[in-house]
C-alpha positions in Angstrom: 0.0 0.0 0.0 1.2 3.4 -0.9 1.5 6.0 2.2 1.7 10.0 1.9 2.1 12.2 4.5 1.7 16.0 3.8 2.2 19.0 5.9 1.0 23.1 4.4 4.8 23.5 4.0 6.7 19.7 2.9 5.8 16.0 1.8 7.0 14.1 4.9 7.0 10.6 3.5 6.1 9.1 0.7 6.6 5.5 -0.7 5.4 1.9 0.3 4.6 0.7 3.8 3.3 -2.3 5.4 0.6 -0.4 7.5 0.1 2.8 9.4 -0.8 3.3 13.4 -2.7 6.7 13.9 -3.9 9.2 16.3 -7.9 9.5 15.9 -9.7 10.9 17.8 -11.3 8.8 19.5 -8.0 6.8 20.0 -5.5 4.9 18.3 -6.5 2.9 14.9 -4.2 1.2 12.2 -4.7 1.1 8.4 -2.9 -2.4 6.8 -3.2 -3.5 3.0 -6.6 -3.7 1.2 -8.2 -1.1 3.8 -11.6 -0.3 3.2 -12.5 3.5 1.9 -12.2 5.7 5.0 -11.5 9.5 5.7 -11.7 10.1 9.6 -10.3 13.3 11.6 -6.7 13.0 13.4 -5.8 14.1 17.4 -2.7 14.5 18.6 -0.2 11.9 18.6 2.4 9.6 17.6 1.8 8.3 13.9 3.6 5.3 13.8 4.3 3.9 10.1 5.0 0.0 9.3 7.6 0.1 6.6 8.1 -3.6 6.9 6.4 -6.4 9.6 9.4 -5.1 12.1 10.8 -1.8 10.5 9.5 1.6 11.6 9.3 4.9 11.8 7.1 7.2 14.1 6.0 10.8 13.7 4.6 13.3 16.2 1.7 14.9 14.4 -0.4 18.3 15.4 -3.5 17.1 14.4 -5.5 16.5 10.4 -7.2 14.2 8.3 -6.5 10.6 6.7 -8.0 9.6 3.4 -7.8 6.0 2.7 -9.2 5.1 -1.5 -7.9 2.2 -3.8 -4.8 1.1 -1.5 -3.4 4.1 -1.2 -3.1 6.1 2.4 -3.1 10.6 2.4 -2.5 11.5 5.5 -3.0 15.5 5.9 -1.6 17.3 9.7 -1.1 20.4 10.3 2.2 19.7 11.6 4.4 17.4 12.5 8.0 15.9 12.6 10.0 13.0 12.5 10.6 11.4 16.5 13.5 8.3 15.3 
């Protein structure tokens, strides 16, 4: 599945991940292969992304949206940097 992760300013990540752990919120919720069509609002939080079954990466994010269509993962925040 293909992941993006946008800011107003710079294109955080982009390329092919295993799955993606994120802040809703209502609480914590992960997006793996095949998802279903889904756009939910994002809290505060760690964004944690899946690169491989036991590689990855984790974000602090300020907030935003996630789009989820046709395999591929948008994730819109308002802010956010890279934590590893």
């Amino acid at each position: 599945m293909t992941l993006e992760i946008l800011t107003p300013e710079k294109k955080l990540f982009s390329g092919e991940v295993y799955g993606v752990q994120l802040p809703g919120i209502t609480g914590l919720f992960e997006i793996l292969d095949k998802h279903a069509p889904l756009v939910s609002a994002l809290g505060k939080g760690k964004l944690k992304v899946l690169k491989e079954k036991n590689a990855f990466v984790h974000y602090s994010i300020q907030g935003g949206f996630v789009e989820v269509l046709n395999n591929k993962v948008s994730v819109l925040v308002e802010g956010a940097e890279a934590l590893d």
